[in-house]
C-alpha positions as CSV (number, residue, x, y, z in Angstrom):
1,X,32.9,-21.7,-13.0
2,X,31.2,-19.3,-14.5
3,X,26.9,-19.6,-14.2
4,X,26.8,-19.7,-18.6
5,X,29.4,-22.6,-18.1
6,X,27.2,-24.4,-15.5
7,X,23.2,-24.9,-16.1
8,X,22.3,-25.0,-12.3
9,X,24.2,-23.2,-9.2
10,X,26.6,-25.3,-7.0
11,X,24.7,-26.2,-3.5
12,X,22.7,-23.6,-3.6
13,X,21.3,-23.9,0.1
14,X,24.3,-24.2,1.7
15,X,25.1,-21.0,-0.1
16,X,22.6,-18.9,0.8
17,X,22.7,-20.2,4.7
18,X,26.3,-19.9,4.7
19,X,26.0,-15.9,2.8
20,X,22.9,-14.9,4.8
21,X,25.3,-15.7,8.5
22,X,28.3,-14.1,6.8
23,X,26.1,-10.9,5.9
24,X,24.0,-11.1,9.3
25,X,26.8,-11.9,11.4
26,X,28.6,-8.5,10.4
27,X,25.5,-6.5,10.2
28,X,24.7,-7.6,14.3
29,X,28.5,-7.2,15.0
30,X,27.8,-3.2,13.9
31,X,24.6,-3.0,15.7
32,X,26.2,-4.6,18.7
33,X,29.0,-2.4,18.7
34,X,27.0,1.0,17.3
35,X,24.7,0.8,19.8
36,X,26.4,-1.0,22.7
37,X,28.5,2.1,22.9
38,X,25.1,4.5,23.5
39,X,24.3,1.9,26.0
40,X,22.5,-0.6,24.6
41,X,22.5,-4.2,24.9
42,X,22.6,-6.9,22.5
43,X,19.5,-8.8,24.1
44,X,17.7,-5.1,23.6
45,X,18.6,-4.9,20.4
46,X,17.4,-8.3,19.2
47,X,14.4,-8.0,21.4
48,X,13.8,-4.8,19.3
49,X,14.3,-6.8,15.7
50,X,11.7,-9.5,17.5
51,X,9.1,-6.2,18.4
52,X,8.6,-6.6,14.7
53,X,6.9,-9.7,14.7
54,X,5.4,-9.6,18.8
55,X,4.8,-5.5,19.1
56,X,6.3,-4.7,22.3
57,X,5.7,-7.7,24.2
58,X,9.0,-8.8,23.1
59,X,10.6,-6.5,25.1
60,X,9.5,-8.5,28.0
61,X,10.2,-11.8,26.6
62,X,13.6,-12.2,27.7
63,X,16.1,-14.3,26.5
64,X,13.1,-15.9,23.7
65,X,12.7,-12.6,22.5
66,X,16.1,-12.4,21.8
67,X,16.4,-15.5,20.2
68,X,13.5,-15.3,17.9
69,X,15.2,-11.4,16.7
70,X,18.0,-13.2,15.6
71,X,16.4,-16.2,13.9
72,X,14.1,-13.5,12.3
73,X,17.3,-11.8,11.4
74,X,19.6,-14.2,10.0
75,X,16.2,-15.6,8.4
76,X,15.2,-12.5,6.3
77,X,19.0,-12.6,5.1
78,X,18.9,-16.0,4.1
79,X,16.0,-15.1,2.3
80,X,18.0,-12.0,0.5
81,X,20.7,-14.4,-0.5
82,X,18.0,-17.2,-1.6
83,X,16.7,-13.9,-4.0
84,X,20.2,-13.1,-5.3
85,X,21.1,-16.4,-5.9
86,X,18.1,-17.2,-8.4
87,X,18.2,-13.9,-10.2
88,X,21.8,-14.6,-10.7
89,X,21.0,-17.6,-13.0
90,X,19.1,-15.7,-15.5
91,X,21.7,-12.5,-14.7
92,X,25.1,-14.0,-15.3
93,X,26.3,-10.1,-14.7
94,X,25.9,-11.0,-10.6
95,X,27.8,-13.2,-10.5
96,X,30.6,-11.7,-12.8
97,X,30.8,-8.4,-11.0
98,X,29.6,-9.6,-7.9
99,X,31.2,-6.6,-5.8
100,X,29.8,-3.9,-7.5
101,X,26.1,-6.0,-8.0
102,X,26.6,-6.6,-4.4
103,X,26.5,-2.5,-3.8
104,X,23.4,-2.4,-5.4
105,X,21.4,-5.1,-3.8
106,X,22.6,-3.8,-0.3
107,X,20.7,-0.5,-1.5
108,X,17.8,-2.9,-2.9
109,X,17.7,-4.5,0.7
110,X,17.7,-0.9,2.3
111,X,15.2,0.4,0.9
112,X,13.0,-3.0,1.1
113,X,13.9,-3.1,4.5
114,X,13.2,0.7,5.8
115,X,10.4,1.2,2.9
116,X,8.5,-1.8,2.9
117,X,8.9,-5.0,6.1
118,X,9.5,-2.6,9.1
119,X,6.4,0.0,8.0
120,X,4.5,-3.3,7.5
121,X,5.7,-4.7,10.8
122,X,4.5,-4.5,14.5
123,X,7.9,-2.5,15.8
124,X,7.6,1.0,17.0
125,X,9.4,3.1,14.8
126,X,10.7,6.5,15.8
127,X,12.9,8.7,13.7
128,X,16.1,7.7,13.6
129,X,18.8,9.5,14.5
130,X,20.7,10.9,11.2
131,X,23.8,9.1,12.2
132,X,22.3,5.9,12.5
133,X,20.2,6.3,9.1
134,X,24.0,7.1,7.6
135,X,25.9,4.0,9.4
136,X,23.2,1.9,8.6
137,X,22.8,2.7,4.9
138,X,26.3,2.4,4.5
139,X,26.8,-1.1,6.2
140,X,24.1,-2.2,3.9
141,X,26.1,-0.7,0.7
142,X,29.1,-1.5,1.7
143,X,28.8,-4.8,3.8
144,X,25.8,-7.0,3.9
145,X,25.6,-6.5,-0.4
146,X,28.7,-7.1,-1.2
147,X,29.2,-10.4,1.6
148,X,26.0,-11.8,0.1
149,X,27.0,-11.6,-3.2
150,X,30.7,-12.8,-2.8
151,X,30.0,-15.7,-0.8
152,X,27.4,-16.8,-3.4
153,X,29.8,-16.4,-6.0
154,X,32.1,-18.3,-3.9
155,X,29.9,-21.1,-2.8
156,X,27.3,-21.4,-5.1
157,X,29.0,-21.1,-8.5
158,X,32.5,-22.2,-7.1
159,X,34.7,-19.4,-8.2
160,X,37.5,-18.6,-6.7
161,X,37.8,-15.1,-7.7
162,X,37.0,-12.7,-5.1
């Protein structure tokens, strides 16, 4: 069903939980797998997403450190989803072409994310390594845009079409 057939999106909620864990899901399986191979663990690394709310006490918080990185990740995607989902009703063109506006909101979230929340945050930033920046930008393009905006279309406006 098409969002100018249907005045309201479909469980909209369950939608956005459902394409926020399908988009952060992937997005820690690259981490987890990008960075596991330089050495890294997973607790480390969602220690490190928690450093942006507890500075760098969270990397001696253990396991609760860990856990609260990955609520704070899966929330801030939830979130993202809860964002495309409402300017999909006034933008029928989202949900339509879903794939290609899910390109463009993974460059939206990006740049929000490198740009605006982690400056703003309490994580110590240092620069990047070039292939990381690449990697990352791309998994955003190509992967956590594109689920978000499928699985809406899926969930929230029942269509089939993917």
């Amino acid at each position: 069903m098409s969002p100018s057939l249907a005045s309201r999106p479909y469980r909209p909620l369950l939608a956005c939980v459902l394409a926020g864990l399908a988009a952060g899901s992937l997005d820690l399986l690259y981490v987890f797998v990008f960075h596991g191979l330089r050495g890294v663990s997973p607790v480390r690394i969602l220690q490190y997403i928690a450093s942006g709310l507890q500075g760098s006490a969270a990397f001696e918080g253990g396991a609760a450190s860990a856990a609260l990185g990955a609520a704070a990740h899966y929330f801030i995607l939830i979130v993202a989803a809860g964002l495309y989902l409402a300017a999909s009703r006034r933008l029928h063109w989202l949900v339509r072409s879903a794939a290609a506006a899910g390109v463009a909101y993974g460059i939206a979230i990006w740049l929000v994310m490198n740009f605006v929340v982690v400056p703003l945050s309490a994580v110590k930033v240092g620069s990047p390594a070039l292939l990381s920046q690449i990697t990352n930008l791309l998994m955003h393009l190509f992967v956590i845009g594109p689920v978000l905006a499928l699985v809406l279309r899926r969930v929230a406006w029942r269509s089939p079409s993917i």
